[in-house]
VEXKOLRO-263778 format. One record per residue (C-alpha): x, y, z; residue in one letter. Coordinates in steps of 0.5 Angstrom, whole numbers, plus 500, padded with zeros to 3 digits. Example, Ala and Ser with C-alpha at 12.3 -4.5 7.8 and 13.67 -1.06 7.14 Angstrom:
> xx|yy|zz|aa
> 525|491|516|A .
> 527|498|514|S .
This chain:
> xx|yy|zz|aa
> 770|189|095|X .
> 766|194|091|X .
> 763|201|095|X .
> 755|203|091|X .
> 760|209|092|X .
> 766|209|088|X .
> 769|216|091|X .
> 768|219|097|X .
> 764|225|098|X .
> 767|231|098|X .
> 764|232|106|X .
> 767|227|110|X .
> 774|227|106|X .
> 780|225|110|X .
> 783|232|108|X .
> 778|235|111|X .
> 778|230|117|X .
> 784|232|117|X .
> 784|239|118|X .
> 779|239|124|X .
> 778|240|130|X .
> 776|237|138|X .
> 772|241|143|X .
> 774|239|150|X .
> 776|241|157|X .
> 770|245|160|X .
> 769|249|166|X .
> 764|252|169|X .
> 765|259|173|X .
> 763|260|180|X .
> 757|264|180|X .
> 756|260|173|X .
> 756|266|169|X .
> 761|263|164|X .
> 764|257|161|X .
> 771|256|159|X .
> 773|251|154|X .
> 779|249|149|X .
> 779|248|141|X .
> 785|244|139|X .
> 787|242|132|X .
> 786|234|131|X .
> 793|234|128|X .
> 799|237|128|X .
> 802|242|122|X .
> 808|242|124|X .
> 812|239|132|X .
> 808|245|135|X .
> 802|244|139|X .
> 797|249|138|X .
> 790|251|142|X .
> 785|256|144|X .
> 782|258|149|X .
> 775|261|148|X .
> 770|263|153|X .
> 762|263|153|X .
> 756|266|157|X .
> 753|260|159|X .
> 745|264|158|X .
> 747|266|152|X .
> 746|262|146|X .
> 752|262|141|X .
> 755|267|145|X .
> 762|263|145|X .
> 768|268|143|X .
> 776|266|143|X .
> 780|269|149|X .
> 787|266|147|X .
> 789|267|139|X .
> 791|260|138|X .
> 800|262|136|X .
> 800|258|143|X .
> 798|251|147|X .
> 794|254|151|X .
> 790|249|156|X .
> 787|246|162|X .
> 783|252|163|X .
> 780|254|171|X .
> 777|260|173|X .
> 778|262|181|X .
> 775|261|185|X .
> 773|269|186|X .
> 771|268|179|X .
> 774|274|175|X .
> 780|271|172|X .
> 782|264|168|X .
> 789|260|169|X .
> 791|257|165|X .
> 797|253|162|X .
> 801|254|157|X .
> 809|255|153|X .
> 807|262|150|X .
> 815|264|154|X .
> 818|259|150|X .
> 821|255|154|X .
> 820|247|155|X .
> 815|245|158|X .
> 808|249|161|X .
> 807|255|165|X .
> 801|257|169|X .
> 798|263|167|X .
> 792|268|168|X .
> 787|272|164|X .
> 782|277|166|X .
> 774|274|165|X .
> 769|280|166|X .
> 774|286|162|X .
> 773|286|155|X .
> 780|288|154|X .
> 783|283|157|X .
> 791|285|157|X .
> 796|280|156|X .
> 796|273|161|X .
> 801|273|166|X .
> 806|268|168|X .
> 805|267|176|X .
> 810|262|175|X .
> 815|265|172|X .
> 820|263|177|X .
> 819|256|176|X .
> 824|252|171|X .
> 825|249|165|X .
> 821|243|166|X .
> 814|247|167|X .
> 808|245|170|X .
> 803|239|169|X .
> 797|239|172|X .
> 795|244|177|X .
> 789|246|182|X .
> 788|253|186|X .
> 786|252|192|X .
> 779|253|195|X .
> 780|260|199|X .
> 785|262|192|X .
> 790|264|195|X .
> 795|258|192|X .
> 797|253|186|X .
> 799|247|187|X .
> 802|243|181|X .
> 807|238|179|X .
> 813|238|176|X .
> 820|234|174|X .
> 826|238|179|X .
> 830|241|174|X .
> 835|238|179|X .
> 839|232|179|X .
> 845|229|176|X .
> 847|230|170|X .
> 847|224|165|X .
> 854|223|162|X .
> 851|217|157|X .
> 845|216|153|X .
> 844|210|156|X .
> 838|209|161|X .
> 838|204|166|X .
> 830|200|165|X .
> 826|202|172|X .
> 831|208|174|X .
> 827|213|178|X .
> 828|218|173|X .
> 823|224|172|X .
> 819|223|177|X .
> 813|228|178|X .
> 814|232|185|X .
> 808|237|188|X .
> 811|244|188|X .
> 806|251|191|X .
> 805|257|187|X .
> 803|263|193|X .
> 799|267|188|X .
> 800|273|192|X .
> 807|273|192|X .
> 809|269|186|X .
> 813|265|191|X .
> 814|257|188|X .
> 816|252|194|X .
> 817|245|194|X .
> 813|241|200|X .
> 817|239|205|X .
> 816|231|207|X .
> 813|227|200|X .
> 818|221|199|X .
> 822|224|193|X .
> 824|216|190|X .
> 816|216|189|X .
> 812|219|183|X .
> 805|224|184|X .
> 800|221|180|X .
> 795|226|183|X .
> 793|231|188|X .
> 787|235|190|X .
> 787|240|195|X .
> 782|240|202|X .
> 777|244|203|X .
> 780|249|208|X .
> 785|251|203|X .
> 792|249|207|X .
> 792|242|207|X .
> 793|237|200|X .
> 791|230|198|X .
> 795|226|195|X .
> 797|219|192|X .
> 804|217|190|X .
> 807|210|186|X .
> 814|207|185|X .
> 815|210|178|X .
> 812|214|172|X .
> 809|210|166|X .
> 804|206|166|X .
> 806|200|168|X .
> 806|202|175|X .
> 799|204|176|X .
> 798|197|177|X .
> 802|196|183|X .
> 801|199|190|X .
> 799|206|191|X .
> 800|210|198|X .
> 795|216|199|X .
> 798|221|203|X .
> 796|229|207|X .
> 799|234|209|X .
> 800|241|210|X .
> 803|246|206|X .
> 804|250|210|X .
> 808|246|215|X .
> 815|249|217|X .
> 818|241|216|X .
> 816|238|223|X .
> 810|235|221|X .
> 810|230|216|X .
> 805|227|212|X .
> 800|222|214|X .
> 799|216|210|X .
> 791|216|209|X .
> 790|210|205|X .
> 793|205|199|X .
> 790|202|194|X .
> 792|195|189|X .
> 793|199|183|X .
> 791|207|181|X .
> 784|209|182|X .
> 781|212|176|X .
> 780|219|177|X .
> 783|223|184|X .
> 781|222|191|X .
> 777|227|193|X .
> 776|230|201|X .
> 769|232|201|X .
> 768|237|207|X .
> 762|232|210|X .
> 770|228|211|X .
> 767|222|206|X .
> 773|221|202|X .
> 771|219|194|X .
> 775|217|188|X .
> 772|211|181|X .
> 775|205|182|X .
> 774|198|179|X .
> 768|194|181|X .
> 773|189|184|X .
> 778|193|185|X .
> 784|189|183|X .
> 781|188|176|X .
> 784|192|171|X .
> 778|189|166|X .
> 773|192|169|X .
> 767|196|171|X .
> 769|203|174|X .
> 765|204|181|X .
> 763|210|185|X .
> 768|208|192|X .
> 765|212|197|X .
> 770|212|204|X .
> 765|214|211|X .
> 766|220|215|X .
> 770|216|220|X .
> 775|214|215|X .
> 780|212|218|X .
> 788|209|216|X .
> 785|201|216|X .
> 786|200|209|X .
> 780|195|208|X .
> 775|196|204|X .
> 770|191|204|X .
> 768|195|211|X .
> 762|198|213|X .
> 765|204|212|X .
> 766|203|205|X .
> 761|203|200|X .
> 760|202|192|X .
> 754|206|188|X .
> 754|205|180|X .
> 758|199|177|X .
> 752|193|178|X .
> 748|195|172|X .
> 751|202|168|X .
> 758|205|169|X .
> 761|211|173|X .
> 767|213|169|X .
> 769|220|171|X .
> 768|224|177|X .
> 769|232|179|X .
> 768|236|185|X .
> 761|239|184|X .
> 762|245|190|X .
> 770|246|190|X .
> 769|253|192|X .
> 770|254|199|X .
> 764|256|204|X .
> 762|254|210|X .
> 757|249|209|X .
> 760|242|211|X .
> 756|239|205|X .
> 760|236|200|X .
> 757|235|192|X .
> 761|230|186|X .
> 758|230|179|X .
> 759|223|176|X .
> 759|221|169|X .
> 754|215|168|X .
> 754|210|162|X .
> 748|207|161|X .
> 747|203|156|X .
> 748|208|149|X .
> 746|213|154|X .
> 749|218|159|X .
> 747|221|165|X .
> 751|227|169|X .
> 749|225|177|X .
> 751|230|182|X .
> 751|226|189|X .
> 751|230|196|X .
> 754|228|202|X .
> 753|232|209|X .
> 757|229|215|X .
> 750|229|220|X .
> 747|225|216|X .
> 753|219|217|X .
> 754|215|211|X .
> 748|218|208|X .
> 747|221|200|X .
> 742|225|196|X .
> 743|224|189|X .
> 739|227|183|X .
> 740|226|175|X .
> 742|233|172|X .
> 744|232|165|X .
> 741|225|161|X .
> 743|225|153|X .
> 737|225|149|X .
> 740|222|142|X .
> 746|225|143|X .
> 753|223|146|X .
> 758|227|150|X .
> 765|228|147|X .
> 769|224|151|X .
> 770|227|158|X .
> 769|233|156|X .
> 763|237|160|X .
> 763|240|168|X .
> 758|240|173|X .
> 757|244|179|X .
> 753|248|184|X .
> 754|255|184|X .
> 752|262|187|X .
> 750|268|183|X .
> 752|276|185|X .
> 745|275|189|X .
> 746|269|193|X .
> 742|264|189|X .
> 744|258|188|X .
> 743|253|182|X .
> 746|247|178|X .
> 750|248|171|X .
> 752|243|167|X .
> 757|244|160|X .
> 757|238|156|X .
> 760|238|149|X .
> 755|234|146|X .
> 754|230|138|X .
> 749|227|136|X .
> 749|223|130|X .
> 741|222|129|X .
> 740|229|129|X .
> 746|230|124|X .
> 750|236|129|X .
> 756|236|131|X .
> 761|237|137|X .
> 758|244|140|X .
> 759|247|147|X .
> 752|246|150|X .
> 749|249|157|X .
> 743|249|162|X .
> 741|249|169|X .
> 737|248|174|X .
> 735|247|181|X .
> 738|241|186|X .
> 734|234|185|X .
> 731|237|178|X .
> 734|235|171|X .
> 735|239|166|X .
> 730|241|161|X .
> 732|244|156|X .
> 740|246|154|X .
> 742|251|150|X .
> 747|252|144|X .
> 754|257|146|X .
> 758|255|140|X .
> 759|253|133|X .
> 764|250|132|X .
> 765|244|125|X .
> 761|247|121|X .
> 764|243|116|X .
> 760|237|120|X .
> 754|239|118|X .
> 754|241|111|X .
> 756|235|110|X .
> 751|230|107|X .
> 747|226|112|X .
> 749|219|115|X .
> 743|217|118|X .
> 745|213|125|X .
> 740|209|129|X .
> 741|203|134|X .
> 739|197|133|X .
> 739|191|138|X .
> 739|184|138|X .
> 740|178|141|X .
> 747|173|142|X .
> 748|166|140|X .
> 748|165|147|X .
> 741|168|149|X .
> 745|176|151|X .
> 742|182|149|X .
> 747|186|145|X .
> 747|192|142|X .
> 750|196|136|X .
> 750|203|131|X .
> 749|202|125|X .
> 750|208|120|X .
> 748|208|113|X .
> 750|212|107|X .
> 748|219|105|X .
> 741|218|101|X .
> 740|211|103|X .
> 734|207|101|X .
> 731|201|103|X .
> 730|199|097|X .
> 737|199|095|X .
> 738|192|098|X .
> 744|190|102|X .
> 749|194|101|X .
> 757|192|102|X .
> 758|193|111|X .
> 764|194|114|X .
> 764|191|121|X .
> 768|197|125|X .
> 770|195|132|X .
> 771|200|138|X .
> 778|199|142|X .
> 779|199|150|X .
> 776|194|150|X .
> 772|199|155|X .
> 769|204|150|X .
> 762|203|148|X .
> 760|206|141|X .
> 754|211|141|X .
> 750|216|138|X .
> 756|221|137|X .
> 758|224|130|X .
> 765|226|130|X .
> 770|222|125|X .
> 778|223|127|X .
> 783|219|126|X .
> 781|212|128|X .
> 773|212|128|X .
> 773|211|120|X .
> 765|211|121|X .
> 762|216|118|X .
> 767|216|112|X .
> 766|209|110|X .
> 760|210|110|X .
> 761|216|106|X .
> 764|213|101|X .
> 757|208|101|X .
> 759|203|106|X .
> 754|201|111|X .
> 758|201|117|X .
> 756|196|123|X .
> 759|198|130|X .
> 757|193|137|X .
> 759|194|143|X .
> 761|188|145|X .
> 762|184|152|X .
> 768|188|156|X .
> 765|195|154|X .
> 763|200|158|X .
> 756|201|159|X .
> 752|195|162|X .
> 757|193|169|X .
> 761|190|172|X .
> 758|182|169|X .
> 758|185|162|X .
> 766|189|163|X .
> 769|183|166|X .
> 767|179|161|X .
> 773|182|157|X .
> 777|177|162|X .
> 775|172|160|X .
> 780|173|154|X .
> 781|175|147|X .
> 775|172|142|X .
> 771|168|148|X .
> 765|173|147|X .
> 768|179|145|X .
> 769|176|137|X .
> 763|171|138|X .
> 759|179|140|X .
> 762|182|133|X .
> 760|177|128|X .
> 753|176|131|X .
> 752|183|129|X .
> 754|182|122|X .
> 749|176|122|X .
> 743|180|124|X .
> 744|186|120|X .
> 745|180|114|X .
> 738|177|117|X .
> 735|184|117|X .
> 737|184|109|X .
> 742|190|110|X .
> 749|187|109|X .
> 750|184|104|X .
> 754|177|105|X .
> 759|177|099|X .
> 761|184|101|X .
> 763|184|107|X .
> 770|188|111|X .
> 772|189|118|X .
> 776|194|121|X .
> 779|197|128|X .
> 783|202|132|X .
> 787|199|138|X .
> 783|193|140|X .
> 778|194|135|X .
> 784|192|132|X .
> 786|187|135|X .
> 779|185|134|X .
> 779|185|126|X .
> 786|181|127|X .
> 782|176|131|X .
> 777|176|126|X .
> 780|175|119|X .
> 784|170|122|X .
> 779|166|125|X .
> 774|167|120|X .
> 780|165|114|X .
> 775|168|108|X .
> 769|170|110|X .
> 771|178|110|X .
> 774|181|104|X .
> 778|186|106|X .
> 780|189|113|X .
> 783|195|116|X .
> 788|192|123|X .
> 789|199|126|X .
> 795|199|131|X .
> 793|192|133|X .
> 795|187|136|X .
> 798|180|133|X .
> 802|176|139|X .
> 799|178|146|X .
> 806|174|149|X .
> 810|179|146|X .
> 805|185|148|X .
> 806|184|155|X .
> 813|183|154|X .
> 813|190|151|X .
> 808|194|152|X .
> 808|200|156|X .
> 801|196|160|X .
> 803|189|161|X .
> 798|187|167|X .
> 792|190|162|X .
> 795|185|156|X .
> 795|179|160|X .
> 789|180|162|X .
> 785|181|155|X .
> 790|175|152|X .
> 790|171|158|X .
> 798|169|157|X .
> 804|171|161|X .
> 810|169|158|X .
> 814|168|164|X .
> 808|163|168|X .
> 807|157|163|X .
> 803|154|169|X .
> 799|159|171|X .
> 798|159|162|X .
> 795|152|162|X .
> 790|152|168|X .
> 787|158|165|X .
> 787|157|158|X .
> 790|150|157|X .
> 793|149|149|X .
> 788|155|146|X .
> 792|159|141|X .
> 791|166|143|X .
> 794|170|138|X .
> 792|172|130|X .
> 800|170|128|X .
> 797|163|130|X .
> 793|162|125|X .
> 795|168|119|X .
> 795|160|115|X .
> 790|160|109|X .
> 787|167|110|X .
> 784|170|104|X .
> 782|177|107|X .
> 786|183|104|X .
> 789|186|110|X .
> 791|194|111|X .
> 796|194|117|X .
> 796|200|120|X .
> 801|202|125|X .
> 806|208|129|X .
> 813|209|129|X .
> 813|211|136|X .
> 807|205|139|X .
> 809|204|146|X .
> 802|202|147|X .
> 802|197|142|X .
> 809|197|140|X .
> 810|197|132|X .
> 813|190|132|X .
> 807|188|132|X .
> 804|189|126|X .
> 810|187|123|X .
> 809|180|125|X .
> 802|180|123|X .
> 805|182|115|X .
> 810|178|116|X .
> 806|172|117|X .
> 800|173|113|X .
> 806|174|107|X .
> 809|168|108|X .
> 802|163|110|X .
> 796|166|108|X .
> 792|164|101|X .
> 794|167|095|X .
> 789|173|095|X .
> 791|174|103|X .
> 799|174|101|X .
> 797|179|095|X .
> 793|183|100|X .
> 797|185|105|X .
> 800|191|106|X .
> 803|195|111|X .
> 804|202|113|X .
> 808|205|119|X .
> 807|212|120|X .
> 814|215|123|X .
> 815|219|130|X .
> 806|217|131|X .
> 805|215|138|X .
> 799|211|139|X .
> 794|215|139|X .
């Protein structure tokens, strides 16, 4: 395949891709004064992890300053609830794991962070949260306790590092263990309720992934119980929520499931529990109800008013995909108005897109008493040629932002590079569905060039969604192969997020029903529209993407010229018998080695892997793979390269090659 380019541009070379950074973890200051957030190196130098911690005023343009040096893995920067310092997480005492340390905001000098777990072990902290009244941090951890193993052999299931809810007094730097949790169970998420003295927590059987498709227990207690008190179970769940469950202080209880909660493959939903919750588990209730997930997706949630006061209102932000678009909701809940809520827009993107769960929502009061709303999103924007920045505004409740403003300026190196133009385009499936997609275009293209070589790049998940961002990283080649001269064509395809449950839960229908039927036909619409050249045609993809272009060349045998198979999939039989997320394998390729009965009722004698059908392929295929995929485990592109050397066409045996990355996990 000839590129109209025959090199790289200079401005989106892989080096320099290399070389960048991720704006993400935003927060937003009580009286939203300030915004903390971290900068952290795509890629490691060496087996240290770096990141940075900077701090912004969030009315003042370009304001943003760093506040941690950047020699250490400083992260998951909160501020207290009295807003005059930030805690943080971070290995800067050189031991194994992270301990919790604090920082002052408003002195310009601000001293050196101090350690308030310093007692705690080596393990360290994983996840933290201070309490709404300040006083306390609740956190997880592994005990440093235990037997200690005597062979490097593991017994497979072994309850082994389990994650256990531990308390920091802030005051006295005092660390305790909460006395009652089942300790053959696993934390997999905790929040603090409203006044400050009691947790919300959930527990599963084991750690890894695996085990959040199995049952989880919701539980509360005190923390300050003496030991007679034991927890209460509050609820459970078929498989793990999406995000923590929140105690709001209306008493509704709210965390993102599936639309249909058993679903592994599905659109995320608002669940909203009502203030007479009680312990009967049914979810199909009147008391439960359901907002977003019909039409748009509602995939990330935070609290919007977690500082205590004492109003019994309760406040979430929540992220909402429509379509290519994002919108940041804040629901309100009070407990006189029942099962009731108020909810209003406060952010929605306008050509741009939000770096992926990167912003903060909240409701927040000024020295004076006045409240308004802030949002602090990282945004890009392909159209607009701007790159991952630190963006704020706010407003008034039921108002939505009008005009946010620039606090950082971050990847200069993105916008001094040459211009890809990105728009979307929308057309219409075999099958009559509208679709939609991104097409990026190379530097200086002209219409009257006439059809360019396309590379068809196919998102992962399958539950992403391509939209209007501009940030290339290791596995979103976009920008650089357009770059390079490529026309490079992104749909989102049924089993994206974006579009509901109907569209989301086409993705169980299993791999190449809809989904691969939806990628080719954007090829053909960028071919009618005379922007693809047919003779010039490549695929490529990361993860499912990967899986995808695997499906594709396989099935297609000669259409495309050359593909790149980036940790994907080959044998979805051997995926769920290795992979760290079997349930979510068995879902999109429809096969459980272990149930050949229940096999054929759903797919009768269908082949649904690519190493079914490498025969007769003549698309050079690049596999790219990680030494330490426990994702997708390295066999499988192995098993891909072996096949397509031994039953592909001359060209496709020629033009397989595979590069493995040691120690490279996943992602």
């Amino acid at each position: 395949m000839t590129p109209a380019v025959p090199n790289l541009t200079p401005g989106h070379s892989p080096s320099l891709i290399a070389a960048t950074e991720k704006v993400r973890d935003v927060k937003i200051s009580p009286s939203g004064k300030y915004i903390v957030y971290q900068v952290q190196p795509f890629y490691k130098s060496s087996d240290k992890s770096t990141s940075r911690l900077w701090l912004a005023e969030t009315d003042v343009p370009n304001s943003a300053k760093p506040v941690t040096d950047g020699l250490f893995n400083d992260r998951a920067a909160v501020f207290h609830p009295n807003g005059r310092r930030i805690y943080f997480l971070s290995n800067r005492h050189h031991g194994k794991g992270a301990h919790i340390y604090s920082l002052e905001v408003e002195n310009e000098d601000r001293g050196h962070p101090v350690d308030i777990t310093a007692n705690l072990g080596q393990k360290g902290a994983q996840a933290f949260e201070i309490s709404p009244n300040g006083i306390f941090v609740a956190f997880t951890c592994v005990d440093d306790g235990g037997q200690h193993k005597t062979s490097d052999a593991t017994l497979y299931h072994e309850k082994t590092g389990l994650s256990k809810l531990k308390i920091c007094d802030i005051r006295s730097g005092d660390i305790w263990t909460i006395d009652g949790i089942r300790k053959d169970k696993h934390v997999e998420s905790f929040s603090w309720i409203s006044n400050g003295k009691e947790l919300l927590y959930r527990l599963r059987d084991n750690k890894g992934v695996e085990y959040a498709e199995g049952n989880i227990i919701m539980e509360r207690v005190s923390i300050d119980s003496d030991g007679s008190e034991v927890p209460r179970i509050i609820d459970s769940y078929e498989r793990s929520p999406s995000s923590p469950t929140l105690w709001l202080p209306s008493g509704h209880i709210v965390e993102l499931q599936s639309f249909e909660p058993r679903n592994t493959l599905d659109a995320r939903t608002l669940f909203i529990h009502g203030s007479a919750h009680d312990s009967t588990h049914d979810r199909n209730s009147q008391s439960v109800r359901r907002l977003y997930g019909e039409k748009d997706d509602a995939v990330r949630m935070v609290n919007a008013r977690p500082t205590a006061d004492d109003s019994d209102a309760g406040e979430v932000a929540i992220e909402v995909s429509v379509g290519v678009d994002t919108n940041i909701d804040i629901a309100r809940f009070e407990s006189r108005k029942g099962d009731t809520q108020e909810i209003f827009t406060l952010f929605k993107t306008n050509a741009d897109a939000v770096w992926f769960g990167a912003w903060d929502a909240r409701r927040v009061t000024d020295e004076e008493g006045n409240s308004s709303y802030v949002a602090a999103v990282v945004l890009s924007s392909g159209e607009r040629h701007q790159p991952p920045n630190v963006w704020a505004g706010r407003s008034q409740f039921g108002t939505t932002i009008r005009e946010m403003r620039q606090l950082s300026f971050h990847l200069k190196w993105l916008k001094d590079a040459p211009i890809i133009r990105t728009e979307r385009v929308v057309w219409k499936a075999d099958d009559g569905m509208e679709l939609d997609g991104m097409v990026r275009y190379p530097p200086g293209y002209e219409k009257s060039s006439g059809p360019l070589p396309t590379v068809l790049f196919i998102h992962g998940g399958p539950y992403r969604r391509d939209i209007m961002d501009y940030m290339p990283y290791f596995c979103n080649w976009r920008e650089m192969l357009a770059s390079a001269g490529y026309l490079v064509v992104s749909p989102n395809y049924r089993g994206s997020q974006g579009r509901g449950h109907d569209f989301a839960h086409a993705a169980n229908l299993g791999i190449g029903m809809r989904d691969w039927p939806d990628c080719e036909s954007m090829v053909d619409e960028a071919i009618r529209l005379g922007l693809a050249d047919p003779d010039r045609l490549a695929v490529a993809g990361w993860s499912h993407g990967g899986s995808l272009a695997a499906w594709g060349v396989t099935q297609t045998k000669t259409r495309f010229k050359a593909a790149v198979v980036g940790a994907g999939v080959s044998n979805w039989e051997g995926m769920v018998m290795e992979s760290g997320s079997p349930e979510l394998e068995a879902a999109i390729g429809q096969r459980v080695p272990w149930d050949e009965e229940a096999n054929t009722k759903v797919v009768g004698n269908r082949r649904l892997s690519p190493i079914h059908a490498v025969i007769d392929v003549t698309t050079a295929v690049l596999i790219l793979h990680g030494e330490k995929d426990e994702r997708v485990p390295v066999g499988q592109g192995i098993g891909l390269w072996r096949g397509l050397r031994r039953k592909a066409a001359q060209r496709g045996r020629d033009g397989a090659q595979l590069v493995v990355y040691p120690r490279e996990p996943h992602g």
